[in-house]
TORKOL-4160 file (C-alpha; in steps of 0.2 Angstrom, whole numbers, padded with zeros to 4 digits, m for minus):
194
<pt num="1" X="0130" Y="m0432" Z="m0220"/>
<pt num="2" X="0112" Y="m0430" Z="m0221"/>
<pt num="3" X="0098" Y="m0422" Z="m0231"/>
<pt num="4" X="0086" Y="m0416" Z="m0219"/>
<pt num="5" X="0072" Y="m0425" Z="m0227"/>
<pt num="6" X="0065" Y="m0434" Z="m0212"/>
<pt num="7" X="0064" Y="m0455" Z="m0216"/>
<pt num="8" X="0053" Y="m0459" Z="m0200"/>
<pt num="9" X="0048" Y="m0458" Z="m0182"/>
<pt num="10" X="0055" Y="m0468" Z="m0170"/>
<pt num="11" X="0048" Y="m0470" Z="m0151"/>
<pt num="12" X="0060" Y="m0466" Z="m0135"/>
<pt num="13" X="0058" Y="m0486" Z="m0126"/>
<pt num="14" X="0072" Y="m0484" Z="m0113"/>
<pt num="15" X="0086" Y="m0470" Z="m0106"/>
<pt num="16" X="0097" Y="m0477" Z="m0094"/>
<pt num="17" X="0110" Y="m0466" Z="m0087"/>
<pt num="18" X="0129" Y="m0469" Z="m0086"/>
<pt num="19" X="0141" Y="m0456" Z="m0079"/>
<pt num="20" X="0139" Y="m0440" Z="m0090"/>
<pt num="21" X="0131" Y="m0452" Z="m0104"/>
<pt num="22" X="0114" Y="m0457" Z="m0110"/>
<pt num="23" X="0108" Y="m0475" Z="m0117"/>
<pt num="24" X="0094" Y="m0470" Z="m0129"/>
<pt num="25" X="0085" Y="m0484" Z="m0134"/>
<pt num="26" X="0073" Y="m0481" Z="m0151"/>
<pt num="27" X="0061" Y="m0491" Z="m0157"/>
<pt num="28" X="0059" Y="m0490" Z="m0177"/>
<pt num="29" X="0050" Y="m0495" Z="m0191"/>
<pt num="30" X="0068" Y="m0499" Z="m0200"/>
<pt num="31" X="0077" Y="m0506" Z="m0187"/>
<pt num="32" X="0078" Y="m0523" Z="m0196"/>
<pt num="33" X="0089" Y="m0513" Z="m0212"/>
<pt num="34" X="0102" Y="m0506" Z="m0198"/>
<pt num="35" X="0117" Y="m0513" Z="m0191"/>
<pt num="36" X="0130" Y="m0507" Z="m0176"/>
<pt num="37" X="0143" Y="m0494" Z="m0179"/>
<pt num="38" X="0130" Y="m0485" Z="m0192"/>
<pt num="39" X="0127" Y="m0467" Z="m0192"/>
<pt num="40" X="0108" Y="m0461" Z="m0189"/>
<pt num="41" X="0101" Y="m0443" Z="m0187"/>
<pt num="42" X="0089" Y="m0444" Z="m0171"/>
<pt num="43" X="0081" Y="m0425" Z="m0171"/>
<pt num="44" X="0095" Y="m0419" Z="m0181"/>
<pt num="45" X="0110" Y="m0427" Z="m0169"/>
<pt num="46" X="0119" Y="m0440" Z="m0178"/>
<pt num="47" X="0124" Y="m0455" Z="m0167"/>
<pt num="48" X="0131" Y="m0471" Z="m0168"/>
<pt num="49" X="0120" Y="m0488" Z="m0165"/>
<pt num="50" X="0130" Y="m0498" Z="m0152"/>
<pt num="51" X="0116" Y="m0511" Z="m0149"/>
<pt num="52" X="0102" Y="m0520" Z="m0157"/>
<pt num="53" X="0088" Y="m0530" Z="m0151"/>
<pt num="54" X="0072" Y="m0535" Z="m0163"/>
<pt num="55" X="0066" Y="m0519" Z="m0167"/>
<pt num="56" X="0074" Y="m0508" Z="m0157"/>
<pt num="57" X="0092" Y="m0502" Z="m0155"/>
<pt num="58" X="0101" Y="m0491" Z="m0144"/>
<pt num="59" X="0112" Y="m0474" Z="m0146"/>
<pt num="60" X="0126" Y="m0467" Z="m0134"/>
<pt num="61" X="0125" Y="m0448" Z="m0133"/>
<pt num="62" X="0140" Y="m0439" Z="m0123"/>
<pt num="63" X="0138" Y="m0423" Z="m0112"/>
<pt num="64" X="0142" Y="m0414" Z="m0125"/>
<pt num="65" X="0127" Y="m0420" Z="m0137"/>
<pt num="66" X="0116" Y="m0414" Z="m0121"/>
<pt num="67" X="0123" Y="m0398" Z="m0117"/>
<pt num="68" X="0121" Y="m0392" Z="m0135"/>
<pt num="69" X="0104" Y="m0403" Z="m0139"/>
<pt num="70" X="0087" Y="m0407" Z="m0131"/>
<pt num="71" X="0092" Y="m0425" Z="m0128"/>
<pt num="72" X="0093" Y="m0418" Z="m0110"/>
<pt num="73" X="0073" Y="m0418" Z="m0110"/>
<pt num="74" X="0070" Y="m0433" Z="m0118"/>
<pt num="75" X="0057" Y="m0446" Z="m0109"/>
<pt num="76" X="0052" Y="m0461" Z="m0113"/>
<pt num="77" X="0039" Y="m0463" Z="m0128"/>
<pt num="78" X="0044" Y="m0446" Z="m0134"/>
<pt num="79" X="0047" Y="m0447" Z="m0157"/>
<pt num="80" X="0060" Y="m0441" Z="m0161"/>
<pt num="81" X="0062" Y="m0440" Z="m0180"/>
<pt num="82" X="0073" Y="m0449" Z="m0189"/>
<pt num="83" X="0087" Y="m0449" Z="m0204"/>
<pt num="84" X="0098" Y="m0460" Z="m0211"/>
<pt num="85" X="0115" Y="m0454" Z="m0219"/>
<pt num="86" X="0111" Y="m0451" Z="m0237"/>
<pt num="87" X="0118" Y="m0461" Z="m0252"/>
<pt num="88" X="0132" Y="m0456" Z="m0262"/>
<pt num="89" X="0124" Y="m0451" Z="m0280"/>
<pt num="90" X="0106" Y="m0449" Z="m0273"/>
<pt num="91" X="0097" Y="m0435" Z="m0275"/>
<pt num="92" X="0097" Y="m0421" Z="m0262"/>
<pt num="93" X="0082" Y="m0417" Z="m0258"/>
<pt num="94" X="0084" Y="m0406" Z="m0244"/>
<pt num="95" X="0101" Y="m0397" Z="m0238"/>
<pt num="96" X="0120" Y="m0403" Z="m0234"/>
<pt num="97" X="0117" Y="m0407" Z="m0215"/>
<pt num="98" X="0132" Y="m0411" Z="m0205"/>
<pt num="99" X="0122" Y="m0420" Z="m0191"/>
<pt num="100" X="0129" Y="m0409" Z="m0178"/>
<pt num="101" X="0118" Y="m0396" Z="m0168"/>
<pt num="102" X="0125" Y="m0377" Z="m0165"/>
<pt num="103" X="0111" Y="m0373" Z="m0152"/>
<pt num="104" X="0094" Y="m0374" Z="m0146"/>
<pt num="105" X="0080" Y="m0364" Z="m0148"/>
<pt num="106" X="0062" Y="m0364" Z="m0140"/>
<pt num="107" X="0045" Y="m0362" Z="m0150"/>
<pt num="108" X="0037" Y="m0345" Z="m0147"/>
<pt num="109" X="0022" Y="m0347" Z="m0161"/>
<pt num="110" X="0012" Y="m0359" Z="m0167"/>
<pt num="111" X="0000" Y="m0353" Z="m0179"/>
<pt num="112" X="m0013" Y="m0364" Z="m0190"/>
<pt num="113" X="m0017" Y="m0354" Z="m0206"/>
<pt num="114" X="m0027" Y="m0363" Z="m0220"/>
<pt num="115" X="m0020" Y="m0381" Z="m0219"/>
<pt num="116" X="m0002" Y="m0374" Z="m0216"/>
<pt num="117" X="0008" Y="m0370" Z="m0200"/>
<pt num="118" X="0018" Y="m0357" Z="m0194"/>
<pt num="119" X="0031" Y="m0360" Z="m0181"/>
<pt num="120" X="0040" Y="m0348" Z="m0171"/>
<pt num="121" X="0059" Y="m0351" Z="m0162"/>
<pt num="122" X="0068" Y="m0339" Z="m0154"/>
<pt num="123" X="0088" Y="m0344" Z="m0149"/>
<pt num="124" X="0102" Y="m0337" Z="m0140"/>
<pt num="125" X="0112" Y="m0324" Z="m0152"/>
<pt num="126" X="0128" Y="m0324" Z="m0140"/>
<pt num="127" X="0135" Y="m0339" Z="m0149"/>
<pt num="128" X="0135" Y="m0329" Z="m0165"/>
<pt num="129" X="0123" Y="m0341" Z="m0175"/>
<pt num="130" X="0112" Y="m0331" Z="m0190"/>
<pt num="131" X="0097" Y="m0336" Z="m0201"/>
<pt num="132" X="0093" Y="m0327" Z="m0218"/>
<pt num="133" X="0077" Y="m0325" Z="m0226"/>
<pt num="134" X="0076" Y="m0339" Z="m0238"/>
<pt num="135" X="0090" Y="m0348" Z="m0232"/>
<pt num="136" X="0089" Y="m0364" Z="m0225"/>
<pt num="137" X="0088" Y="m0370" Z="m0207"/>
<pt num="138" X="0088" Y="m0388" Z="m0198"/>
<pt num="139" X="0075" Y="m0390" Z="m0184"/>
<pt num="140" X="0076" Y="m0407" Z="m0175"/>
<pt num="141" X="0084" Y="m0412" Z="m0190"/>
<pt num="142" X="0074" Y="m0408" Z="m0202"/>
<pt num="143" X="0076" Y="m0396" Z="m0217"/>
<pt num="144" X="0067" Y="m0381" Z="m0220"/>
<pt num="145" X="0067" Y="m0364" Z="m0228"/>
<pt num="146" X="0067" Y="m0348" Z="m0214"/>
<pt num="147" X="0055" Y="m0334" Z="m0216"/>
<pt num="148" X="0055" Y="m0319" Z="m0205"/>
<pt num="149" X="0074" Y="m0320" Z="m0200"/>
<pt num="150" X="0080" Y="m0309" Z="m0184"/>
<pt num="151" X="0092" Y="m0306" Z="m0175"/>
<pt num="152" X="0089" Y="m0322" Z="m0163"/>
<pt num="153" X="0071" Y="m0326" Z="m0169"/>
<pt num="154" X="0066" Y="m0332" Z="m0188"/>
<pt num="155" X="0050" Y="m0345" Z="m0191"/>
<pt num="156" X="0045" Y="m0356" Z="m0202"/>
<pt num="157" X="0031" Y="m0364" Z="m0214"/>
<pt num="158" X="0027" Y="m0381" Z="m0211"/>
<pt num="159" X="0016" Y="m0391" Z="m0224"/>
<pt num="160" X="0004" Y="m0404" Z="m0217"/>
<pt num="161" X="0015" Y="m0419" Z="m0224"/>
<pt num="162" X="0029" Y="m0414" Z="m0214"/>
<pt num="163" X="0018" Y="m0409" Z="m0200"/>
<pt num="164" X="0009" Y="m0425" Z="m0201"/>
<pt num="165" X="0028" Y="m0437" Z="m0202"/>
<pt num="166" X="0037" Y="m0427" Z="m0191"/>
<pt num="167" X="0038" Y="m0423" Z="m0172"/>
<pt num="168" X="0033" Y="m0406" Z="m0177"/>
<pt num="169" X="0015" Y="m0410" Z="m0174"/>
<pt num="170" X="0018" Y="m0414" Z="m0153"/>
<pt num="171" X="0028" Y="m0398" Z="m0152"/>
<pt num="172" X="0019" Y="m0382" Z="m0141"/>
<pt num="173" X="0025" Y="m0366" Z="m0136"/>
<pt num="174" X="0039" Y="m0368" Z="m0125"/>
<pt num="175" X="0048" Y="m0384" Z="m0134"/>
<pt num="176" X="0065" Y="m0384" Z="m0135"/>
<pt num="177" X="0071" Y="m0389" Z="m0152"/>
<pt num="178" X="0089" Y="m0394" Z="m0161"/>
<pt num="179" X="0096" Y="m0381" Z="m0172"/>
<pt num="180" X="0108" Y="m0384" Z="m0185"/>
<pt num="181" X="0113" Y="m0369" Z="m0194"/>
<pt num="182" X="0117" Y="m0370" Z="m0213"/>
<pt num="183" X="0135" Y="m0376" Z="m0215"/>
<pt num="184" X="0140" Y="m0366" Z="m0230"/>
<pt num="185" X="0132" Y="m0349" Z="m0220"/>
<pt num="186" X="0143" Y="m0354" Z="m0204"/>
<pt num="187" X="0158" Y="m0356" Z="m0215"/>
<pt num="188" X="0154" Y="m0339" Z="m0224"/>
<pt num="189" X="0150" Y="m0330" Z="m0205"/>
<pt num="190" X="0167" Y="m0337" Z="m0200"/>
<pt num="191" X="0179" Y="m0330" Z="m0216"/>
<pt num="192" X="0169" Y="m0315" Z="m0214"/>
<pt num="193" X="0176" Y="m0312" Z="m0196"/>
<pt num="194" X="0193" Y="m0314" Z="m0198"/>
């Protein structure tokens, strides 16, 4: 489990293909505190470190992680923000996040106003995914409160710490981004169907 409350960035050093798999290899400023088989959020998709070396260590992400995520895009020295699982007993400073992304979307605004941002996503609404005003949303893993919620389009206002400590400040209209919709809205959406 996660917070959304992003700990660092980390740079992209190496991708190395392997069947239907990636071998993502992140260079981090805590890479010295980790160990193999722990669970870190990289833009929101929790994945297990299988190697280290200095300070850098590498992730495994399945077909499934890159049909659903924007690790298919990912190059080399792209950041990608960076979460590890939360303490049991600490507090929760953002929202229960699973680690696991329903969708993508893509950025259809960015708009400066005052110090703040505005970002726009727009997402496919077949897979039956829904923001609310006011309710809380994961973009590449981070956590953050919807405004203007639609049908397949909400936004979201971006502070400059967050902007600043986040991958949110390389994004540009057209980025593809990792959603996780809010777990307790999913389950809720689910119950109400049947």
């Amino acid at each position: 489990m996660f917070t959304g409350i992003i700990e660092s960035l980390g740079t992209v050093k190496n991708i190395i293909k392997e069947g239907d798999n990636i071998h993502v290899t992140i260079e981090s400023n805590f890479t010295n505190e980790l160990k193999i088989d722990q669970s870190i959020a990289h833009n929101g998709v929790c994945l297990t470190i299988v190697k280290i070396n200095d300070n850098e260590y590498t992730v495994t992400a399945i077909k499934e992680t890159l049909e659903k995520s924007n690790f298919k895009n990912l190059k080399i020295g792209d950041l990608i923000n960076l979460e590890r699982a939360m303490v049991l007993g600490a507090r929760l400073d953002g929202h229960i996040v699973q680690g696991h992304v329903d969708q993508t979307a893509t950025c259809t605004s960015i708009t400066e106003e005052n110090g703040s941002w505005f970002f726009s996503f727009e997402y496919d609404d077949s897979l039956n995914n829904i923001t609310i005003e006011k309710g809380s949303i994961t973009i590449n893993g981070t956590s953050l409160t919807v405004v203007n919620s639609k049908k397949n389009s909400f936004s979201v206002a971006i502070i400059p710490y967050t902007y600043e400590n986040t991958n949110f400040h390389t994004f540009k209209i057209g980025t593809e981004v990792n959603l996780e919709f809010d777990v307790i809205g999913k389950y809720v959406a689910r119950i109400l169907e049947k």
